[in-house]
N, C-alpha and C positions, 0 to 999 in steps of 0.2 A: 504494500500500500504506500505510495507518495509520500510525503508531507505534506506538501504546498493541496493544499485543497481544490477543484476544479469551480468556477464560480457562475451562476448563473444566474439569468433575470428571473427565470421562471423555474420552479422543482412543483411537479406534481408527484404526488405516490397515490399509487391510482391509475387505472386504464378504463375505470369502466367511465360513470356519468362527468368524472376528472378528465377524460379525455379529450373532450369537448371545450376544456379550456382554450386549447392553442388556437386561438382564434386569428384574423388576416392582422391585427394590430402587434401583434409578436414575430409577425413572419420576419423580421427584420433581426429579433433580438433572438438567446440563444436559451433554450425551453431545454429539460431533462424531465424525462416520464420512466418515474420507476414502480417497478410491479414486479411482483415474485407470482404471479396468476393465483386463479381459483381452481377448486378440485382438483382429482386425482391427474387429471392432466394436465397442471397449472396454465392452465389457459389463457391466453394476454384478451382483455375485451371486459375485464368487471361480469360481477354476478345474472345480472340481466341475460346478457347474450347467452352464459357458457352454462351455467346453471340454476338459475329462476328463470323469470317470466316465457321468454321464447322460445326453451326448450321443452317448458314442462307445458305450455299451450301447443303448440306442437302435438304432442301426447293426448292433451283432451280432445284436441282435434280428432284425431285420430279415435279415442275412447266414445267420443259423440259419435260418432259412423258406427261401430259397433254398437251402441247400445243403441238404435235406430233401427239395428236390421234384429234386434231380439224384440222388438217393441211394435215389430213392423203388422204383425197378424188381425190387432185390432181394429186397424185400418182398412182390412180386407186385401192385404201383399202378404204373400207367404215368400217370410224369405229366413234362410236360416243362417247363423254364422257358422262357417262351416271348420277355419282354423287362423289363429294369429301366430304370423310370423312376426316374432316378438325382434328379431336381428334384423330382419329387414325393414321395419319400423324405426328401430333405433339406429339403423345406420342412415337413413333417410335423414334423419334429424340431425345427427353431426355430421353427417357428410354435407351438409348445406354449413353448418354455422360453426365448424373447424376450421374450415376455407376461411369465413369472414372473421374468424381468430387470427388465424393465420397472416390474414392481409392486413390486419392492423397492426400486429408486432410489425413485421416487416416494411410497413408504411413506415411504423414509428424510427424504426431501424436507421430506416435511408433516407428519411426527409432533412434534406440541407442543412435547417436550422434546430433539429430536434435531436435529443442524442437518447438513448434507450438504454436504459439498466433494467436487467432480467434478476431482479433480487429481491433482497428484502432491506429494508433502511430502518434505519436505527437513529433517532435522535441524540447528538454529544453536545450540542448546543441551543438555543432559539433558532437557529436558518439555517445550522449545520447538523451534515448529515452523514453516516457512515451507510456504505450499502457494501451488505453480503452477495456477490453474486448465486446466484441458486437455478438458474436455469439455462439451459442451454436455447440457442438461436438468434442471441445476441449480438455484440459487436465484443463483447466481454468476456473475457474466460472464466466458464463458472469454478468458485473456489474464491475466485479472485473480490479484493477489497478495496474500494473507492470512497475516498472523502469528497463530500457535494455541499456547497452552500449555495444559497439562495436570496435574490436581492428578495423575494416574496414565496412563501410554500403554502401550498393547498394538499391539505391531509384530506385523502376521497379516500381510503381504505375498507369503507365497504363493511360489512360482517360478515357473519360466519354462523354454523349452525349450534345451537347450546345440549351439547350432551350432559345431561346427570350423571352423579358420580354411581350411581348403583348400575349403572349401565355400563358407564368406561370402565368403572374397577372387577364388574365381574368377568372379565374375560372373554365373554358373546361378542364374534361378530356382531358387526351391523351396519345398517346403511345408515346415511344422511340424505338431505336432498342433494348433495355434491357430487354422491357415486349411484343413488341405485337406479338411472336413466341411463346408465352405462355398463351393468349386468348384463353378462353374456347369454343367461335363461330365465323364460318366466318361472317362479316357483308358483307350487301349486296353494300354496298360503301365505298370509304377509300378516305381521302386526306390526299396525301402527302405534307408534308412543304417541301422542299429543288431540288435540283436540283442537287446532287452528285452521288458517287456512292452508298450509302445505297438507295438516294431515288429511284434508275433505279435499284437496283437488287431487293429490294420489292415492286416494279410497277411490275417488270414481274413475280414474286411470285402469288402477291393474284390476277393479273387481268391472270392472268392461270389459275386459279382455281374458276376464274366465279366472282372474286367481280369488279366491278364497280370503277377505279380508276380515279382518277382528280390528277395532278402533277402540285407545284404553285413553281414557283422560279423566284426569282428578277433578275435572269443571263438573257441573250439573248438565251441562248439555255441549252441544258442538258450536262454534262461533259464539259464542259467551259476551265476547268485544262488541257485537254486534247489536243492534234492535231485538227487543226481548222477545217479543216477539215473530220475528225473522227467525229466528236463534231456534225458539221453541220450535217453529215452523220447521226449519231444516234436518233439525235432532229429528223427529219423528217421521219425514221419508225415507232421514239415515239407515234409521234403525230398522226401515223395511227391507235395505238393502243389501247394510254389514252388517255385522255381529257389533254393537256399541256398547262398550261398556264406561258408563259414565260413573263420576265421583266418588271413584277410587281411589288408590295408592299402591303404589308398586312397592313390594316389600322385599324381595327376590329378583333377580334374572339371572336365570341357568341355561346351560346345555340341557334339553330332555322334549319328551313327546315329538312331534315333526322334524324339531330343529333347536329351535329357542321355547324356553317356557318362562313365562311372567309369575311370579305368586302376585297375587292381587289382597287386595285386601278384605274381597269378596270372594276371592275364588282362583282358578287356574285358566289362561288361557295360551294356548301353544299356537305356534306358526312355522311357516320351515325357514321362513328369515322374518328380521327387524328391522322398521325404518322407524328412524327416532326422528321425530316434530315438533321439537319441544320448544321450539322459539329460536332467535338470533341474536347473536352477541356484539358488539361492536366491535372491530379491529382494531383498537386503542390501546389494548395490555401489554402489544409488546410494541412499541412504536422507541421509549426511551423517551417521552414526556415526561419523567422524573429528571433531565435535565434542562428542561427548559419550564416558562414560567404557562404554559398552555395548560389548566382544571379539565378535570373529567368530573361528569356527574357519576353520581352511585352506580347507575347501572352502566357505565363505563362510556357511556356518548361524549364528544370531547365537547364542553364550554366554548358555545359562539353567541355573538348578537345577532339582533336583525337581517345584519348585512353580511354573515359570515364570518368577520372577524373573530379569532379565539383572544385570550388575554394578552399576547404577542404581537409588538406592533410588524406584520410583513406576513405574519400565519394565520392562514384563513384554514376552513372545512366545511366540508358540505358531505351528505348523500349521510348515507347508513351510520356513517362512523360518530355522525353527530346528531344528526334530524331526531326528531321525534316520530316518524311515519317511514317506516322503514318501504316504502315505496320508488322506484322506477322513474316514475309521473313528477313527484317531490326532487327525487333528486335530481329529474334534468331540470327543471325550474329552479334550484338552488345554483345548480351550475350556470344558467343563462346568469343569474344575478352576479355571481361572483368574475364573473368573465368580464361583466358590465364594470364592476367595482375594480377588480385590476389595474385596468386602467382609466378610470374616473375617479380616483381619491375626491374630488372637490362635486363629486354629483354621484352620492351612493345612491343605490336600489336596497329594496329592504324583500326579505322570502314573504310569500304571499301562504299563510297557512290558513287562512280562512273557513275554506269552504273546500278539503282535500278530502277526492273520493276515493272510497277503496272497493274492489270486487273480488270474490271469488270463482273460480272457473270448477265447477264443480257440476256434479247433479243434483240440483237443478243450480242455476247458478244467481248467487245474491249478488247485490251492488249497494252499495251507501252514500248519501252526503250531509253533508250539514247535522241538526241535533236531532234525536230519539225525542220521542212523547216526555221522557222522566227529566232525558236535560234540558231542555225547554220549560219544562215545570218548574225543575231547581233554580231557573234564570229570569222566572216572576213572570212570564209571558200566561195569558188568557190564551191557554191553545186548544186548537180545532187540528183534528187529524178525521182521514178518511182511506181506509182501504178498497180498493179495488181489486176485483177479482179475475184472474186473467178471465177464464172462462166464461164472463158475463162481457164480453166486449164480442164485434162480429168472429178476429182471426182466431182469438182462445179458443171462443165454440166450433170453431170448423177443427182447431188440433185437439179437442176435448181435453183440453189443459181445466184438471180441477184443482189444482196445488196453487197453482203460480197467485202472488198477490202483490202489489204494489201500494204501499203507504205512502201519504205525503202529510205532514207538519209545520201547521202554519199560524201564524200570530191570528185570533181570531179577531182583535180591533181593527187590526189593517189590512187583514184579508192578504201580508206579505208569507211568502214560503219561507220556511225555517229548516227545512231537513226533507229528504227523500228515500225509503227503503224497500228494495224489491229483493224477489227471489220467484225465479221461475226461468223459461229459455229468451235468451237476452236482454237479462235483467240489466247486465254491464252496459249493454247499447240505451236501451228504453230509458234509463235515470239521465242520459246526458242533457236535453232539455231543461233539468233541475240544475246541474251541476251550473250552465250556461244562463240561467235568469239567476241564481246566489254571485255568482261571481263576478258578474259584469254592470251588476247594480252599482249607480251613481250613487253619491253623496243626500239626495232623497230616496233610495228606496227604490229597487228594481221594481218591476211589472208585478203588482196584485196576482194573486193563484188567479183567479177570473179574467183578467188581463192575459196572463200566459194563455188560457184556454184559449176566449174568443179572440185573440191577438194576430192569428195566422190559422193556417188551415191544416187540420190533420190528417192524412189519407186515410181515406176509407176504403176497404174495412184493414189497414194496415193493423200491427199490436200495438202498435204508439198510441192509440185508442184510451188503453189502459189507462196512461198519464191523464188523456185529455178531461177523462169522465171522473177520475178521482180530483184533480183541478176542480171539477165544477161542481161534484158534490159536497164540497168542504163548504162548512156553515159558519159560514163569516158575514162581518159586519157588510150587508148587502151596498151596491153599487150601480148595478141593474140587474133585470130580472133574466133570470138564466133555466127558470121551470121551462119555461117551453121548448128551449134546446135541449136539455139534458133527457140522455136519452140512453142508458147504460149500455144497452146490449145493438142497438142498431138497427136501423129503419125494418131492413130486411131481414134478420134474424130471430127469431123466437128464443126469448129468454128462457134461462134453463131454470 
């Protein structure tokens, strides 16, 4: 390793929503992007690309096709699923998004003004930095050790998945969501540890595709974070699906029965492998912020403002390693900010947490924004909520959707929208209209629920229906007369 330290304008650590920093205003100056990758294939591209959202949607894509063609009879199609080639699924899926791994390290490699470390970095000062080299592909020889300073550093580091110690310490394999998208066989059973939304969007992944699922979580039900009622709602198709075993405790995990055996605290339940869901941790423990003046809070997220500054005049963070919303969506708008602030010291932007939605891709799939019926209550608001029922609009009744329902929460003196919760088949799509009138409201007050309704035109008999008739049946301080429109199920349809 040198002495003399290599010095730069810009140090990101980080590949994934950090990557996005090097924007056309740096093209000039001299950037370093270091990353040691994610999962078992340390993969240059952050969590998103290599192992969440677009490998594991990917997958449900794929899980919705199958569980379409089991579903298919009642509709008058006979069609059967006949067998999942589980390797040629998964190679589909990284052999697309390896490549664009691929061409990002090597983008970063060779771009002019950019220089790439394949490692891991280690804080020895506030802007100085040691990096372990640790992977190969680089420009670096791994083994090899580099001093980096920076006129400004952005900690994107991302997280990582939280194993319990009765899981690590007993000696049981098992997966995370890092490695088991990359198993060479389906097994014919799986238990999931957790009760979130990784463990409900790869419950309805592999038990789509024929394996055998059991779901353990200490919560009272599945999506707990979520609308109490959404939550309740989902627990109980769950459990028509998996085997749920809710508000437990793991007292055990062994070798034995299929593969892995759990002692519960109810009982036994065995699987021939384990995928542990138990939440995500921030990348901050081992960064070496015990030498510089940059806080972590308790649960290890590193201390930033508004604007992404940590305590450190030049160190910024953004994305997983700090947020509160360990979401995708969050951290590229964290990054757009921060890329802004960079270079504008004299005109900050501040993150926009207002009104952040979040979904799960699951069976059937939820979506959320803004407050629940109880947080709206706890914040003194006179609220009016209204669910709709998929199946009471034209397209529900043509798919004989009776599960799916859409909430909406809203101030009932000003008839404004407060919050949106759905769950049924694109729930993720259908809330965006909510997402879009909470966030784009001016300084008086977006568009009245009523206002969104008759404000534009809804296709009919589209499922956006759903939104338009819970809009209009929410019993708010009136505005004008809306009985005559409102019309739940649809000119032509016969309500069920």
């Amino acid at each position: 390793m040198s002495e003399d330290p290599t010095h730069f304008d810009l140090v990101i650590i980080g590949s994934g929503s950090g990557n996005s920093l090097v924007t056309p205003e740096f093209d000039l100056l001299r950037t370093a992007v270091v990353d040691r990758g994610v999962g078992s294939e340390d993969a240059f591209g952050g969590t998103c690309l290599n192992v969440g959202c677009i490998p594991t949607k990917m997958f449900v894509h794929t899980a919705d096709i199958a569980a379409t063609i089991t579903d298919a009879a009642r509709f008058g199609v006979d069609a059967t699923l006949e067998g999942v080639r589980w390797r040629d699924i998964r190679d589909r899926v990284f052999g697309r998004i390896d490549a664009i791994s691929e061409g990002g390290r090597e983008y970063r490699r060779d771009a002019e003004h950019t220089e790439a470390y394949l490692g891991h970095a280690r804080f020895v000062g506030d802007r100085e930095l040691e990096v372990h080299i640790t992977t190969p592909g680089g420009s670096h020889e791994v083994g090899s050790r580099h001093r980096i300073t920076g006129k400004q550093v952005v900690i994107a580091t991302g997280a990582r998945p939280f194993v319990p110690e009765e899981v690590r310490s007993s000696g049981v394999p098992f997966h995370t969501s890092d490695s088991i998208m990359r198993m060479d066989e389906l097994p014919a059973s799986l238990v999931i540890l957790g009760g979130g939304v990784i463990a409900a969007e790869f419950a309805h992944v592999f038990a789509s595709l024929g394996v055998r699922v059991s779901v353990v979580t200490r919560g009272k039900g599945l999506l707990t974070h979520f609308d109490k009622d959404i939550s309740a709602a989902f627990t109980d198709l769950a459990r028509a699906q998996w085997d749920v075993r809710t508000g437990v405790t793991v007292e055990a995990v062994r070798q034995g029965g299929d593969g892995v055996e759990l002692q519960l605290s109810d009982g036994i339940v065995t699987g021939e492998l384990l995928l542990v869901a138990t939440g995500r941790v921030p990348n901050s423990d081992d960064l070496g912020l015990e030498h510089t003046a940059v806080r972590t809070h308790r649960d290890g997220r590193v201390v930033v403002d508004e604007h992404g500054r940590t305590d450190v005049e030049g160190v910024w963070a953004l994305g997983d390693v700090s947020s509160p919303y360990q979401l995708k969506h969050v951290a590229n708008q964290e990054a757009r900010v921060v890329a802004h602030n960079l270079v504008h010291p004299d005109d900050l932007q501040s993150f926009d947490h207002r009104y952040v939605p979040a979904a799960v891709f699951s069976r059937p799939q939820v979506a959320t924004v803004g407050l629940t019926l109880d947080q709206a209550r706890g914040q003194g608001y006179a609220v009016t909520t209204k669910t709709q029922r998929y199946g009471d609009v034209a397209y529900g009744w043509a798919m004989e959707d009776s599960t799916g329902l859409f909430t909406v929460v809203a101030d009932r003196a000003t008839g404004r929208l407060l919050g949106a919760h759905a769950m049924g088949p694109h729930a993720s799509t259908l809330i965006q209209p909510v997402i879009q009138a909470l966030s784009l409201a001016g300084p008086d007050g977006g568009p009245t629920a009523h206002e969104l309704a008759r404000g534009q035109y809804w296709i009919h008999p589209a499922l956006t229906e759903v939104l338009e008739n819970a809009l209009l049946a929410l019993d708010v301080e009136p505005e004008f007369d809306v009985t005559a429109d409102y019309d739940p199920v649809g000119e032509d349809v016969p309500a069920t």
